[in-house]
mmCIF file as Biopython writes it, N, C-alpha, C and O atoms, coordinates in Angstrom:
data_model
#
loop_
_atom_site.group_PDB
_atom_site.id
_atom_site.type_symbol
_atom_site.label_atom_id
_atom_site.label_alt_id
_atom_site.label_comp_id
_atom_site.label_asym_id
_atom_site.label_entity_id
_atom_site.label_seq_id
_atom_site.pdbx_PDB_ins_code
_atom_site.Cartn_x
_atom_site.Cartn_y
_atom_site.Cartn_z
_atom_site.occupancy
_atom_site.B_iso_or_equiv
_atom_site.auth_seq_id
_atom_site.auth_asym_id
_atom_site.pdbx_PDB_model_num
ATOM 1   N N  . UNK A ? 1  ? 33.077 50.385  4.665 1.0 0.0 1  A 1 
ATOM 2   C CA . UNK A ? 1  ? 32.353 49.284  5.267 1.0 0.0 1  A 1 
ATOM 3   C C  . UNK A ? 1  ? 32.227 48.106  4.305 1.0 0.0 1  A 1 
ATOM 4   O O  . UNK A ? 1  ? 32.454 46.977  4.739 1.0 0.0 1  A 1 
ATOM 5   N N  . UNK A ? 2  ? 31.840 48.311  2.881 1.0 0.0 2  A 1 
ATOM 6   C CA . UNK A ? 2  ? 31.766 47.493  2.141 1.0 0.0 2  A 1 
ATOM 7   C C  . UNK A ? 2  ? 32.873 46.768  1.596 1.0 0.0 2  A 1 
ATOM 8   O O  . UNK A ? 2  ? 32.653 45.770  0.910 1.0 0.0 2  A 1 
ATOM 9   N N  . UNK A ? 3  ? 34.081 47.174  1.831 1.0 0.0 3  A 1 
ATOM 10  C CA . UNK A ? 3  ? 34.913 46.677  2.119 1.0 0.0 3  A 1 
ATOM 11  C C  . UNK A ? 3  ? 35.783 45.458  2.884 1.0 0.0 3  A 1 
ATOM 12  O O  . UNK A ? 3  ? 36.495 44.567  2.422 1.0 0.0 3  A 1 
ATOM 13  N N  . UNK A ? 4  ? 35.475 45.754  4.021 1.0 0.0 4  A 1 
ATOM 14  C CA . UNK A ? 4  ? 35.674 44.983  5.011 1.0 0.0 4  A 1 
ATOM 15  C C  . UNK A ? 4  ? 34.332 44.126  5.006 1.0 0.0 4  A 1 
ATOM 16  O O  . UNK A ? 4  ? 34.269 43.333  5.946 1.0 0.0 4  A 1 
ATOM 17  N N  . UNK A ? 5  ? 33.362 44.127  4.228 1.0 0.0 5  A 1 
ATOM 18  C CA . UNK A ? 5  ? 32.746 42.532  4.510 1.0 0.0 5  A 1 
ATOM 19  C C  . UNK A ? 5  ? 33.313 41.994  3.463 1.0 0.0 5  A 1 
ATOM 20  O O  . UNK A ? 5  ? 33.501 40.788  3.624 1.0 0.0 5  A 1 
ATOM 21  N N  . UNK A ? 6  ? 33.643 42.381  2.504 1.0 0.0 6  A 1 
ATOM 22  C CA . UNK A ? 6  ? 34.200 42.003  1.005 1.0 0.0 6  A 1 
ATOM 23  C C  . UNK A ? 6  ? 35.683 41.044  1.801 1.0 0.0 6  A 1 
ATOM 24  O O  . UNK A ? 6  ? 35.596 39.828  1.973 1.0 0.0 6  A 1 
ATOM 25  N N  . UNK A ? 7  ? 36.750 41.714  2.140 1.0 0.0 7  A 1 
ATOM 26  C CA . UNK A ? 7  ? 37.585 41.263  2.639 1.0 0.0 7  A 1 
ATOM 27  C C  . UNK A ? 7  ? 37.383 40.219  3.317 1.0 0.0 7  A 1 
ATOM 28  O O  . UNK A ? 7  ? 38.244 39.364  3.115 1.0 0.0 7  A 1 
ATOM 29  N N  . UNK A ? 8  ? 35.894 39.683  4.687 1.0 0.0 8  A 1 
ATOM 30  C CA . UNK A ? 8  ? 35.804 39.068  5.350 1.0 0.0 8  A 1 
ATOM 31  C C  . UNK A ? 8  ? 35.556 37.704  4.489 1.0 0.0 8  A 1 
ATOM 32  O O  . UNK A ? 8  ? 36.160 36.688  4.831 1.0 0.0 8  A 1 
ATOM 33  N N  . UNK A ? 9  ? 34.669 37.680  3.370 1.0 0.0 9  A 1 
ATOM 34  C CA . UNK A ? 9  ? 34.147 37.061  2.657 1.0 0.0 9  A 1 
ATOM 35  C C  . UNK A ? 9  ? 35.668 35.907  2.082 1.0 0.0 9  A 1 
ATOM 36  O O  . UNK A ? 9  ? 35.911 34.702  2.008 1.0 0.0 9  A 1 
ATOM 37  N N  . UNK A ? 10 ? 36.246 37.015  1.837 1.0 0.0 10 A 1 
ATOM 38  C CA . UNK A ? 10 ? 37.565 36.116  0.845 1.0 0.0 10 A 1 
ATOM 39  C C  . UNK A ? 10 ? 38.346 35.291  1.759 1.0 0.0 10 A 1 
ATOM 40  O O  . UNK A ? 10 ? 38.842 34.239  1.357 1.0 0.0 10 A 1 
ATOM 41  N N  . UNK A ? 11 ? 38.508 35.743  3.104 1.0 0.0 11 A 1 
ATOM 42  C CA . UNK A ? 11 ? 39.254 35.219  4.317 1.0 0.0 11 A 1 
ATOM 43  C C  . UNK A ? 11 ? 38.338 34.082  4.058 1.0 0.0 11 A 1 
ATOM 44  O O  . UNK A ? 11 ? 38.748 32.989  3.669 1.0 0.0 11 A 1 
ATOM 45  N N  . UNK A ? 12 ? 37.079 34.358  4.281 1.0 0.0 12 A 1 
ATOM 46  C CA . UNK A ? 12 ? 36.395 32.935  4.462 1.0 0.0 12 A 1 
ATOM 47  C C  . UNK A ? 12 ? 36.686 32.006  3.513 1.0 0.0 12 A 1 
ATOM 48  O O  . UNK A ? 12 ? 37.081 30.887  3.840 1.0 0.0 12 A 1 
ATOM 49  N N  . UNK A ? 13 ? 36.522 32.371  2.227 1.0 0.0 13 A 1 
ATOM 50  C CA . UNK A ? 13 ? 36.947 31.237  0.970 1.0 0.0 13 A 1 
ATOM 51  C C  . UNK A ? 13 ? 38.256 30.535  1.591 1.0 0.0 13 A 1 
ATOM 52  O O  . UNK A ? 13 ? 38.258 29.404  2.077 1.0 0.0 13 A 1 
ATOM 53  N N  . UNK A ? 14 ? 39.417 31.427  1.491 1.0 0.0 14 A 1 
ATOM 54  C CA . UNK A ? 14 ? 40.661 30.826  1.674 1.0 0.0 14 A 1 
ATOM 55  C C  . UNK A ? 14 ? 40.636 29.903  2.427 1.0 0.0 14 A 1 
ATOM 56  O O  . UNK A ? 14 ? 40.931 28.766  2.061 1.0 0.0 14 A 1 
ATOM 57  N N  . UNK A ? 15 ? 40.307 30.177  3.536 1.0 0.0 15 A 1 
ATOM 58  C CA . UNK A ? 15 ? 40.323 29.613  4.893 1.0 0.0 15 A 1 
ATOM 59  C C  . UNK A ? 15 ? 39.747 28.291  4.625 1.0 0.0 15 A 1 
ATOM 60  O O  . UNK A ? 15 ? 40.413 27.278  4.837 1.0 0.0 15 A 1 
ATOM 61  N N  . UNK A ? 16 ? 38.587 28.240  4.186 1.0 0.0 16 A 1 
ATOM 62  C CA . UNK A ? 16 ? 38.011 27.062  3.666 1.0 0.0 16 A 1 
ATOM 63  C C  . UNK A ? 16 ? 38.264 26.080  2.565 1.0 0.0 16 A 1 
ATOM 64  O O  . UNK A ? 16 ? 37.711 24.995  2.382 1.0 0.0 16 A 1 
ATOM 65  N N  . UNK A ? 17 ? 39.599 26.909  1.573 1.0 0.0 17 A 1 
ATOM 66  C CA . UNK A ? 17 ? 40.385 26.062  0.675 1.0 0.0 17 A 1 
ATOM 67  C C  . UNK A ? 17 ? 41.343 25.365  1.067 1.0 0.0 17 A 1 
ATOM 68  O O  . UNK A ? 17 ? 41.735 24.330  0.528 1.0 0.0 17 A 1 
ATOM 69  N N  . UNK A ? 18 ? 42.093 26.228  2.689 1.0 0.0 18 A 1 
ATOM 70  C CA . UNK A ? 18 ? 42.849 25.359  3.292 1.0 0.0 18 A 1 
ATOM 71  C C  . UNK A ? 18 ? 42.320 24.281  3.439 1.0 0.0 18 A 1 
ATOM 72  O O  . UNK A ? 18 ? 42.565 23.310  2.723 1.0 0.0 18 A 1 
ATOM 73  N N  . UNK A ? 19 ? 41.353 24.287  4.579 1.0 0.0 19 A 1 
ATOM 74  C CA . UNK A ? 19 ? 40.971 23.004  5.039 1.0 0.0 19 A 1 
ATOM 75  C C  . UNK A ? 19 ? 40.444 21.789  4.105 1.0 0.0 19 A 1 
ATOM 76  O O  . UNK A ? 19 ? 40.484 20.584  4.355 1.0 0.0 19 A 1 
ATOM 77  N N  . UNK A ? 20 ? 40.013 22.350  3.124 1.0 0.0 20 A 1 
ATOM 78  C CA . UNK A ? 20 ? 39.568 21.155  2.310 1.0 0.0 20 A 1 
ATOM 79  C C  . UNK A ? 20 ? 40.700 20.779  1.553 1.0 0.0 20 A 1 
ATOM 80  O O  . UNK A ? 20 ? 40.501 19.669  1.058 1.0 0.0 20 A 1 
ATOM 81  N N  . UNK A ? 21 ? 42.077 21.356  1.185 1.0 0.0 21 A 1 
ATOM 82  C CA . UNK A ? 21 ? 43.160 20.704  0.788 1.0 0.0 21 A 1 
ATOM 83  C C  . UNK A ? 21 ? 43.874 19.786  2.124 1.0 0.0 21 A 1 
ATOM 84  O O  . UNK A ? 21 ? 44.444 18.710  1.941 1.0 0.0 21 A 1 
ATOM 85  N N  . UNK A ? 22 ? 43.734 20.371  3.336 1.0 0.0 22 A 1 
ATOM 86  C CA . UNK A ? 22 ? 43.983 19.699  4.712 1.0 0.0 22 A 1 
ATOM 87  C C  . UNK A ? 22 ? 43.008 18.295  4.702 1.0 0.0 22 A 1 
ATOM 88  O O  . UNK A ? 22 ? 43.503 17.196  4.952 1.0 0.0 22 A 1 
ATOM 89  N N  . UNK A ? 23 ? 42.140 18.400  4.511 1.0 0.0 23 A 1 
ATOM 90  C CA . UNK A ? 23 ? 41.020 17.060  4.703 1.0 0.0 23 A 1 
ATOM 91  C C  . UNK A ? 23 ? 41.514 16.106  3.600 1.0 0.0 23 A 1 
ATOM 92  O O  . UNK A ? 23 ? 41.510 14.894  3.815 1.0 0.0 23 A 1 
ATOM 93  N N  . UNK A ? 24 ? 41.950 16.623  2.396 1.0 0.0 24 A 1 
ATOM 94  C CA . UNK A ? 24 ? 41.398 15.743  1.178 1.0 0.0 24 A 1 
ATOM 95  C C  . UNK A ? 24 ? 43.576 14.951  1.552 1.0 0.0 24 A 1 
ATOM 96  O O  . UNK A ? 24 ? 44.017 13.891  1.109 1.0 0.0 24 A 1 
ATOM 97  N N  . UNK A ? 25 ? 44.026 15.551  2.067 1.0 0.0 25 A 1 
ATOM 98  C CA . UNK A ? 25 ? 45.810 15.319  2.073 1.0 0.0 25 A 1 
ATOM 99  C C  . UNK A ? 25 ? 45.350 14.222  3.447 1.0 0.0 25 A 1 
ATOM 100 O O  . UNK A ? 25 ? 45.704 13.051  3.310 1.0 0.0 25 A 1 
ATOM 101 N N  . UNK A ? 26 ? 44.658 14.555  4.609 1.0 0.0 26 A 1 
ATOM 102 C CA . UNK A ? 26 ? 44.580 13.241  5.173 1.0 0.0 26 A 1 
ATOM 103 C C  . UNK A ? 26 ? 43.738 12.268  4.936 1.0 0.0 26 A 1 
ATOM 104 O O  . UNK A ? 26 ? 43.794 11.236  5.605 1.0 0.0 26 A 1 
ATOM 105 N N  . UNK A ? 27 ? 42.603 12.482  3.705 1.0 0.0 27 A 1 
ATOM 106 C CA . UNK A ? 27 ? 41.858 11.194  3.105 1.0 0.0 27 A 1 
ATOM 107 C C  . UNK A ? 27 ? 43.318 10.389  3.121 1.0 0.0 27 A 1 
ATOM 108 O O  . UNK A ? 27 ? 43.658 9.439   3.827 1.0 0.0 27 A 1 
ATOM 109 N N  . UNK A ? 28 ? 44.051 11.096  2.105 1.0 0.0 28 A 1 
ATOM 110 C CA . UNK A ? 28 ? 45.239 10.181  1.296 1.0 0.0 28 A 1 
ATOM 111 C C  . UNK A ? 28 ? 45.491 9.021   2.022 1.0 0.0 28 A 1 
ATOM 112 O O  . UNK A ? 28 ? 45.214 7.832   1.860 1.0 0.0 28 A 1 
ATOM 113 N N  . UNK A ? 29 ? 46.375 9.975   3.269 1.0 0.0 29 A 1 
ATOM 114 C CA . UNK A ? 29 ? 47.084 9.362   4.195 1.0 0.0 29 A 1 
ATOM 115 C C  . UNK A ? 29 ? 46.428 8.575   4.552 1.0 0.0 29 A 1 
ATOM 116 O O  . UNK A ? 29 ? 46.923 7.453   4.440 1.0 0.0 29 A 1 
ATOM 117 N N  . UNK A ? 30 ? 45.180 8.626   5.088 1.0 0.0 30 A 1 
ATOM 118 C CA . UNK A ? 30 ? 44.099 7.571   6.206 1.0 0.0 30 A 1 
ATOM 119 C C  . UNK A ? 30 ? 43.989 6.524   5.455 1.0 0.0 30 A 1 
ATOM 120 O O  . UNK A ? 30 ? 43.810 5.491   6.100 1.0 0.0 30 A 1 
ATOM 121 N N  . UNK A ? 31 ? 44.048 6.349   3.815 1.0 0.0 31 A 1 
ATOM 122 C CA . UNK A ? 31 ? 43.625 5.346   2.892 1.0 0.0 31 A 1 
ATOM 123 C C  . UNK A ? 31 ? 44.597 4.551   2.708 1.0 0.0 31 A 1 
ATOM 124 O O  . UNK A ? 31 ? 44.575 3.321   2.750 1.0 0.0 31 A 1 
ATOM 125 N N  . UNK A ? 32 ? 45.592 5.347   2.470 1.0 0.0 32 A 1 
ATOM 126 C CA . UNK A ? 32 ? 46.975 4.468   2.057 1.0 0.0 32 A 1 
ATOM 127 C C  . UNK A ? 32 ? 47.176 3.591   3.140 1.0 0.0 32 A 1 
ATOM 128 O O  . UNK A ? 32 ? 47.129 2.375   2.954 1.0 0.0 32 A 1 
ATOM 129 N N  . UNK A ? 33 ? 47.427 4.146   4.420 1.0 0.0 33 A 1 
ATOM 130 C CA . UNK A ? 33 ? 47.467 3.198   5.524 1.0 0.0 33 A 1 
ATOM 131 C C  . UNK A ? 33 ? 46.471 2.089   5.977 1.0 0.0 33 A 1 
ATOM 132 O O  . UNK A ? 33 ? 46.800 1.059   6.567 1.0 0.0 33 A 1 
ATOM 133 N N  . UNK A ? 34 ? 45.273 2.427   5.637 1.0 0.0 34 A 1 
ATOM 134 C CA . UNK A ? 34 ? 43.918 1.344   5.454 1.0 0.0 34 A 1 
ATOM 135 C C  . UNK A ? 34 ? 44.909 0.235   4.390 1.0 0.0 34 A 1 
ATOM 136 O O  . UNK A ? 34 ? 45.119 -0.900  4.820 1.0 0.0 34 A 1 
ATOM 137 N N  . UNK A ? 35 ? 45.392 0.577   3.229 1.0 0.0 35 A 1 
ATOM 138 C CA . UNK A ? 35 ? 45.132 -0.355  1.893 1.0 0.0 35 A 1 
ATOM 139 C C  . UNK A ? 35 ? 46.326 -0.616  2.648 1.0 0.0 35 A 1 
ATOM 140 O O  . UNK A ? 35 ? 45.582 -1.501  3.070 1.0 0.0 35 A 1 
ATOM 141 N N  . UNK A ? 36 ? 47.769 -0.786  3.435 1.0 0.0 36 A 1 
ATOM 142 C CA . UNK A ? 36 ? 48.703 -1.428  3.777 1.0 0.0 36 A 1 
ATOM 143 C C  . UNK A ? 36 ? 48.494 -1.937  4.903 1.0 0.0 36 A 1 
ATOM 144 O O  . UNK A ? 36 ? 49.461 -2.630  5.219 1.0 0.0 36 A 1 
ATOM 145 N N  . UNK A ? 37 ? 47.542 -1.932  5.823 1.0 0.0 37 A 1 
ATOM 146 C CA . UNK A ? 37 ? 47.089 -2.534  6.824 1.0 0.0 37 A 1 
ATOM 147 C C  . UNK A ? 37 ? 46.441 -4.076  6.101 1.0 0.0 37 A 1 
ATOM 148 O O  . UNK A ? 37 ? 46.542 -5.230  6.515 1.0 0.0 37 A 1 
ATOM 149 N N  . UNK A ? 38 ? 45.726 -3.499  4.812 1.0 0.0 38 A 1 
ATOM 150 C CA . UNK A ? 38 ? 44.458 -4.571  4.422 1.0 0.0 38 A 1 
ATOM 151 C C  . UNK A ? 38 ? 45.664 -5.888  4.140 1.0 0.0 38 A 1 
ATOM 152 O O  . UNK A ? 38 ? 45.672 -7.075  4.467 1.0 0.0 38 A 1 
ATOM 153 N N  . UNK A ? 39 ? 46.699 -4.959  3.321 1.0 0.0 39 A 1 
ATOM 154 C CA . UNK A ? 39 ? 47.847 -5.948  3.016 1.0 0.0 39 A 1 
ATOM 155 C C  . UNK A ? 39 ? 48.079 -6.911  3.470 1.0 0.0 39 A 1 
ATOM 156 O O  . UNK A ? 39 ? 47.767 -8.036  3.079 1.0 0.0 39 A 1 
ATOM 157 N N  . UNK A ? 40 ? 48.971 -6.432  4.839 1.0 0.0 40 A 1 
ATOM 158 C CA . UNK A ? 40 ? 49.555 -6.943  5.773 1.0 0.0 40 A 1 
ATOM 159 C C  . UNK A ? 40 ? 48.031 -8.402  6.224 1.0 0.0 40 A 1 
ATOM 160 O O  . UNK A ? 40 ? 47.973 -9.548  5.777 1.0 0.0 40 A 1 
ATOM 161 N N  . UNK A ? 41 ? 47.493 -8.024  6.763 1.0 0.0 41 A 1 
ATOM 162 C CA . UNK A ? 41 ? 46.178 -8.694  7.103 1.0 0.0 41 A 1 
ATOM 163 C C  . UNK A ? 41 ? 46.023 -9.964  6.545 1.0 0.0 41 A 1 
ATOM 164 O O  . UNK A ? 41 ? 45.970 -11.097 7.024 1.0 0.0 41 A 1 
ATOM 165 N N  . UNK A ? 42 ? 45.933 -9.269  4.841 1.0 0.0 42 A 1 
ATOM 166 C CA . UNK A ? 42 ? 46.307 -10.607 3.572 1.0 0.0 42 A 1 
ATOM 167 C C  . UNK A ? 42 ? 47.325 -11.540 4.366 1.0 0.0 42 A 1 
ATOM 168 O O  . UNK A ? 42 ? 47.211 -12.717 4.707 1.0 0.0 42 A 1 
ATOM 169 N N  . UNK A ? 43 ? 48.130 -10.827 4.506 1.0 0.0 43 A 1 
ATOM 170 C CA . UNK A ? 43 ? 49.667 -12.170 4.589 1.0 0.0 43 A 1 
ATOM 171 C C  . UNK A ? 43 ? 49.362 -12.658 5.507 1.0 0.0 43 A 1 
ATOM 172 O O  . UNK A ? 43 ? 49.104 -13.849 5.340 1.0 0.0 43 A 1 
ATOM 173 N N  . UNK A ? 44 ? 49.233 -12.245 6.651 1.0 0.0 44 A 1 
ATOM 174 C CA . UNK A ? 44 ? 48.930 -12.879 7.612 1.0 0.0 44 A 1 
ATOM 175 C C  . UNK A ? 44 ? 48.104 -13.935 7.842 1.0 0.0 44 A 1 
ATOM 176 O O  . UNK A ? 44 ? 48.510 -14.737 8.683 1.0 0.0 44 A 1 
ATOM 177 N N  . UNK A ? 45 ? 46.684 -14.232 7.141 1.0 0.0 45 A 1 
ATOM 178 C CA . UNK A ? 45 ? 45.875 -14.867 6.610 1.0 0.0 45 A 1 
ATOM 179 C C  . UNK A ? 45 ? 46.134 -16.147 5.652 1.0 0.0 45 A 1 
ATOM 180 O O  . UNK A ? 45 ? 45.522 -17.204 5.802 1.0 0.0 45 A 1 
ATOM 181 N N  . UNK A ? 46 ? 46.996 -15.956 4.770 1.0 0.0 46 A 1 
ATOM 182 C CA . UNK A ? 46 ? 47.730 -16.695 3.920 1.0 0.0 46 A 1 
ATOM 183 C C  . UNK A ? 46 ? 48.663 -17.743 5.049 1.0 0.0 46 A 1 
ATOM 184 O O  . UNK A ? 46 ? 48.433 -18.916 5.344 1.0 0.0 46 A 1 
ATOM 185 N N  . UNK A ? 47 ? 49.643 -16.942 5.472 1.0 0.0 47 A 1 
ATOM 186 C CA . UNK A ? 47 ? 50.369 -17.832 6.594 1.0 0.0 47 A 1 
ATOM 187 C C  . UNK A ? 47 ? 49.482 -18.753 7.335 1.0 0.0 47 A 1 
ATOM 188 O O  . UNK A ? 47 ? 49.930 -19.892 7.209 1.0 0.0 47 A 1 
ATOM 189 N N  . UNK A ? 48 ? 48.257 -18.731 8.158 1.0 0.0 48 A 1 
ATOM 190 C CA . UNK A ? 48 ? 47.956 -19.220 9.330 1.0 0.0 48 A 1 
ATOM 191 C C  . UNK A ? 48 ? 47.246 -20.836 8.010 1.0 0.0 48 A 1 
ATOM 192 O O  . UNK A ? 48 ? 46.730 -21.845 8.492 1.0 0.0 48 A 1 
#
């Protein structure tokens, strides 16, 4: 028995290391595309 909560426990860690390497990989993404949007925005601004 003590086992299998032991086991359940570690599933849980993992599981939860995924996702926070999943979250922190689409901060990236969500930012990078913010800071080349902000870019673009710039130029556009400049032009008018």
């Amino acid at each position: 028995m003590k086992r299998k909560g032991q086991e359940l426990s570690v599933t849980v860690i993992v599981v939860a290391a995924i996702a926070l390497i999943v979250l922190v990989v689409l901060v990236a993404i969500f930012t990078g595309r913010l800071g080349k949007f902000g870019i673009g925005v710039s130029k556009v601004e400049s032009n008018t």
